[in-house]
Steps between C-alpha positions, in 0.01 A plus 500: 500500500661815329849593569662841600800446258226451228348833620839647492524422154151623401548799673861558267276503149329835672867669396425421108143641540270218606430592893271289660515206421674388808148614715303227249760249579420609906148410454414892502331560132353853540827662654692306207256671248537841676903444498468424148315802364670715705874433467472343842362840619801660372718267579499592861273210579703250328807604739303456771382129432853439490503502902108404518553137217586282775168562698279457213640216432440350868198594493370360192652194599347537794166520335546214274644245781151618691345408196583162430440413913130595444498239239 
């Protein structure tokens, strides 16, 4: 189970350059890659998973809990 504080953090590095990297940590690889390339789409994508990080996180969480009840 991921953590939001975790995300937090992840989401801090995109000030030194590397954005992104909090969306791989979210279980969302292709957005992370597009963040990445693209400065977190100019940075105005980054500020907005500031409000949105808490949602991802439930509901990859969400998805993983759902995951381990199947098996």
């Amino acid at each position: 189970m991921q953590s939001t504080g975790t995300a937090y953090l992840l989401w801090l590095l995109g000030l030194i350059g590397l954005c992104g990297i909090h969306r791989f940590y979210c279980g969302r690889p292709l957005t992370g890659l597009l963040w990445l390339f693209t400065g977190g789409l100019l940075f105005i994508g980054q500020f907005i998973d500031l409000f949105l990080i808490p949602g991802m996180i439930e509901s990859n969480n969400q998805r993983f809990a759902n995951l381990l009840r199947r098996n």
